[in-house]
Each structure stands twice: as C-alpha cells, then as structure tokens.
TIMARFI-414074 format. One line per 10 residues: number of its first residue (from 1); their letters; for each residue x negated, y negated, z negated of N, C-alpha, C. Coordinates in steps of 0.2 Angstrom, whole numbers, padded with zeros to 4 digits. Each point is the difference from the previous one (the first is absolute). Layout:
BEGIN
NUM	a	X:Y:Z:X:Y:Z:X:Y:Z | ...
This chain:
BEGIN
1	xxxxxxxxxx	0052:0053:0055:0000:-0007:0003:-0002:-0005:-0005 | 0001:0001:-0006:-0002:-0005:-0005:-0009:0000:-0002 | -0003:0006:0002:-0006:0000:-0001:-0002:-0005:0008 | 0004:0003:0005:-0006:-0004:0004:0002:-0008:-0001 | 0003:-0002:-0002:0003:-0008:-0002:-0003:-0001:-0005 | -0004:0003:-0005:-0005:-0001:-0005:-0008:0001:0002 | 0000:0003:0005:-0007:-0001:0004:-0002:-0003:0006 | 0007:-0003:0004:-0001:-0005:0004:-0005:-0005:-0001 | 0002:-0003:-0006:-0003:-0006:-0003:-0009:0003:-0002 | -0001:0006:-0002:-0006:0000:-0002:-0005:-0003:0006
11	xxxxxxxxxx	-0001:0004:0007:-0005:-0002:0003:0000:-0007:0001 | 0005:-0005:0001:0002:-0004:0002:-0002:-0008:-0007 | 0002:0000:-0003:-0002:-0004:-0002:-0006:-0004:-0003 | -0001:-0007:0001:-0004:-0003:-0002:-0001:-0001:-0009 | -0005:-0002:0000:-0002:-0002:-0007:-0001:-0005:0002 | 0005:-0005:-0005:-0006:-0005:-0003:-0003:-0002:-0005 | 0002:0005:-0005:-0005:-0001:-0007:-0006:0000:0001 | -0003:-0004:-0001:-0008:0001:-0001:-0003:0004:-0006 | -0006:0002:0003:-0003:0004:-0005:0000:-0002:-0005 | -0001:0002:-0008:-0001:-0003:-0006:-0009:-0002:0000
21	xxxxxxxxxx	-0001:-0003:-0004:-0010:-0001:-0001:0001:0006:-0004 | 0001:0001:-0007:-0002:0004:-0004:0004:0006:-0004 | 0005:-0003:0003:0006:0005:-0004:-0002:0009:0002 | -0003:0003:-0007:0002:0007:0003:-0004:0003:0004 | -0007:-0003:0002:-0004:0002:0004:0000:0000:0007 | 0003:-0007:0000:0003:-0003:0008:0005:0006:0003 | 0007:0001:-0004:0004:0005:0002:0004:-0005:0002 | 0002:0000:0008:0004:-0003:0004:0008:0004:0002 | 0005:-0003:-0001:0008:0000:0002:-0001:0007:0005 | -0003:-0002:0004:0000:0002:0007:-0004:0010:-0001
31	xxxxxxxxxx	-0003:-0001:-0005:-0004:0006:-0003:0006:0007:-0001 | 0003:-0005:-0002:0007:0008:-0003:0001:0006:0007 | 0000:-0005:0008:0003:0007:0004:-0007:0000:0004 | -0005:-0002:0000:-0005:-0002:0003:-0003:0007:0001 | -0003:0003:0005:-0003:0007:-0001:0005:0006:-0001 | 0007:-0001:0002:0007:0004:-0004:-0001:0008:0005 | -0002:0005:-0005:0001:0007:0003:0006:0003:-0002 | 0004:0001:0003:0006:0003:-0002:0000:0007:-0004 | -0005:0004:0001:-0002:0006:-0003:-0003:-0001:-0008 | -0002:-0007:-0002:-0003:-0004:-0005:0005:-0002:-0003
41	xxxxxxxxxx	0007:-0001:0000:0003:-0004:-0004:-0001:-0002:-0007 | -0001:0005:-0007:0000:-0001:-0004:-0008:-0004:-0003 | -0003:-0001:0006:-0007:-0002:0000:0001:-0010:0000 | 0004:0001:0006:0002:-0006:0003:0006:-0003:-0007 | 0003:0002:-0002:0004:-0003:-0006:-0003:-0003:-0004 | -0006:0006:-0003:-0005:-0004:-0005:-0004:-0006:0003 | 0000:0000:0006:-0004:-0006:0002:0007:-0006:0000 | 0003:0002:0002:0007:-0005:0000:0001:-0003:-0007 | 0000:0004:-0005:0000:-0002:-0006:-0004:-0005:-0003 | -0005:0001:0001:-0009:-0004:-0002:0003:-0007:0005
51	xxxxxxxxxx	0003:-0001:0005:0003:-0004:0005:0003:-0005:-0005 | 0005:0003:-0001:0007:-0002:-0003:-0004:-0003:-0009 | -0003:0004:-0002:-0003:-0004:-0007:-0005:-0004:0000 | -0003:-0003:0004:-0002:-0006:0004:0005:-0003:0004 | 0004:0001:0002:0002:-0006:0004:0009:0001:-0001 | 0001:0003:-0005:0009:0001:-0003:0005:-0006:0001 | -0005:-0006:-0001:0004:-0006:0003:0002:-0003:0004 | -0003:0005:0006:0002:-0001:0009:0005:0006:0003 | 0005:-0002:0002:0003:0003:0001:-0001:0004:0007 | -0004:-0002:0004:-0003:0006:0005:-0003:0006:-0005
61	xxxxxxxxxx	-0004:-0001:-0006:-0002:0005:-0003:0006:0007:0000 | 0003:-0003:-0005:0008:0004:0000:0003:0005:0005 | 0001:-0005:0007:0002:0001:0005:-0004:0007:0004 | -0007:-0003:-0001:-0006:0008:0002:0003:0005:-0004 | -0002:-0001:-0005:0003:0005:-0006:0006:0004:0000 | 0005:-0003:0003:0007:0002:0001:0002:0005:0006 | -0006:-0003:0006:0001:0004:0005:-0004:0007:0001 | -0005:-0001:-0007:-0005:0010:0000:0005:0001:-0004 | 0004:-0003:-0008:0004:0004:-0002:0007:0005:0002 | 0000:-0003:0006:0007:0001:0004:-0003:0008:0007
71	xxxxxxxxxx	-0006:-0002:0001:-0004:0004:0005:-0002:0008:-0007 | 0001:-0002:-0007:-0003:0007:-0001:0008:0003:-0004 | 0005:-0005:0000:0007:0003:-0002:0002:-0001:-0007 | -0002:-0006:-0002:-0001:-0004:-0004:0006:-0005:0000 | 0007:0000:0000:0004:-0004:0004:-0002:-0005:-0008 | 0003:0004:-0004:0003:-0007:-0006:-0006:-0003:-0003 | -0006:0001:0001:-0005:-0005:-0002:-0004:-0004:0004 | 0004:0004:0005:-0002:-0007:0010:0003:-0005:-0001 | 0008:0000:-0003:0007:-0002:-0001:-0006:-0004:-0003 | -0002:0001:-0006:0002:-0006:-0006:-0006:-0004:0000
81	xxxxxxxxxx	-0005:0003:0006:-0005:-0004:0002:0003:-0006:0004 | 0005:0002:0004:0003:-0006:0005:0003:-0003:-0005 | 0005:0001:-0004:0002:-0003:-0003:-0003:-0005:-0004 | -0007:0002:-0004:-0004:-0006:-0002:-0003:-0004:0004 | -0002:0003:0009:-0003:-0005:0002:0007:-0008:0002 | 0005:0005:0001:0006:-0006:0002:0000:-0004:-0006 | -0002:0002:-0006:0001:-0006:-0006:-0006:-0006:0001 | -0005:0003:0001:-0007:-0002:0002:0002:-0006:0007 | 0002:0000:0003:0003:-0003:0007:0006:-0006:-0002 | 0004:0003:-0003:0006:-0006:-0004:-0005:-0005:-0003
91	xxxxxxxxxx	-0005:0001:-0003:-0003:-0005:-0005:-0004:-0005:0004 | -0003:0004:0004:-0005:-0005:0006:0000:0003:0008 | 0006:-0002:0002:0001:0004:0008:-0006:-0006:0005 | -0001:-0006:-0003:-0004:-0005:0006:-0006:0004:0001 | -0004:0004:-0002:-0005:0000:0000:0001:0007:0002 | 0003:0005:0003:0001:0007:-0001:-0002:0000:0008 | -0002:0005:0004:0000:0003:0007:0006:0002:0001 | 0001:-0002:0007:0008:0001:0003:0002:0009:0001 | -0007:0001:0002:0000:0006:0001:0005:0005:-0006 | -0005:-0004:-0004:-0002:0007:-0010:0010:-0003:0002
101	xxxxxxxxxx	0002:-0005:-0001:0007:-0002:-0002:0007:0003:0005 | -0004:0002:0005:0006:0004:0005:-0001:0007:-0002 | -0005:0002:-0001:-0002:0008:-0003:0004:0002:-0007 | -0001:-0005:-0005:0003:0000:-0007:0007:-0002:0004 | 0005:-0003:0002:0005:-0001:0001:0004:0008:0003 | -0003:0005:0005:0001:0004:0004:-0001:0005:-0005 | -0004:0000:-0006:-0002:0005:-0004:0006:0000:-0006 | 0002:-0006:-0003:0005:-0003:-0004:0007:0004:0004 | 0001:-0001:0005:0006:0001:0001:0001:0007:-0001 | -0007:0003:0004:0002:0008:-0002:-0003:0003:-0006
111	xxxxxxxxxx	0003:-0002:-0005:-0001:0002:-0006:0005:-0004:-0002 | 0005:-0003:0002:0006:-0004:-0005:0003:0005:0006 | 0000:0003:0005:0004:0006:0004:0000:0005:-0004 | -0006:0003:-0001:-0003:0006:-0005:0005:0002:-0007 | 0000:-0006:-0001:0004:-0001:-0007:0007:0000:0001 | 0001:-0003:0005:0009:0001:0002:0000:0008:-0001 | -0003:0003:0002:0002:0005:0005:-0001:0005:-0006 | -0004:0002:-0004:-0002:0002:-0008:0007:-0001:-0002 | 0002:-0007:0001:0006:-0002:-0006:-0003:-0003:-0006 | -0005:-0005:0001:-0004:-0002:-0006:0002:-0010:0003
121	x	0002:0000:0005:0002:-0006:0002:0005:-0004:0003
C-alpha cells in the first residue's frame, strides 16, 4: 500500500522548477525519474544522485530521490532524504510545488510510522 501511495504522485506531478542554464550540464530536477526502467535501478540512482548534487537545495530533488531509494529497499536512507527535504521546506515553503509538499508530507508520515513501529520513535 505504501509503495503505491509513493508512486501515485510520480506520474502525476507537475514541475515547476525550471531548468538550470548551466548547472551540471543542464541537469534538470525532473531528470532523476525521467526515462525510470525499473529493471535499471541502480542505474537510475546514480543519475538521481548527479540530480540531487546539482540541485540538493530543492527539495523536489530529495523527494525524487527518496522515492527510487524506497523502490530498491532502501528505507533509511529514503527516510533521511525526506527528512532533509522537509528541513529544505521549513526554511522556504513560499516558493515550494504543492505537489513536491503533499508528497514529502505523505512520505514524512510513513517514516515517523516506520519508526514507531521499529521502536526508534
């Protein structure tokens, strides 16, 4: 259940970052699940990463990241992708897609569940 409630939001959401002019070889937010082969994961990571160290400022970056780390079984370092993007979101939420901010809110919860449920929280 929690996977399809982490991939609902992928087809569906808008971007509105715009592309960078020069950051990175013109690597855009929207590049991390762009072309996503499921059979490719660890392919698609590496590109998610290169993503995320170009744009670690934007919390949709995170958020993409969060959702392959979760898809290859990756839970506690999708966790603490969500968890930096919600820091990332506290600081400047005016400027954030509503989308990227329902998606971290629904990921954030199940991961402070996760944690109950461990016994870590």
């Amino acid at each position: 259940m929690i996977g399809g409630l982490l991939l609902t939001g992928l087809g569906c959401r808008s971007r509105s970052e715009p592309k960078p002019a020069t950051i990175s070889a013109e690597i855009s937010i929207a590049d991390c699940m762009s072309d996503l082969d499921l059979n490719k994961l660890d392919k698609a990571l590496q590109r998610c990463n290169e993503v995320v160290d170009a744009h670690g400022d934007k919390p949709a970056a995170l958020a993409d990241r969060s959702l392959l780390l979760t898809l290859m079984g990756k839970t506690d370092q999708a966790c603490a992708d969500v968890t930096q993007a919600m820091a990332l979101l506290r600081q400047d939420s005016r400027t954030a897609d509503p989308m990227v901010v329902h998606e971290l809110n629904v990921r954030h919860k199940s991961c402070k569940q996760r944690d109950t449920i461990l016994g870590n929280g």
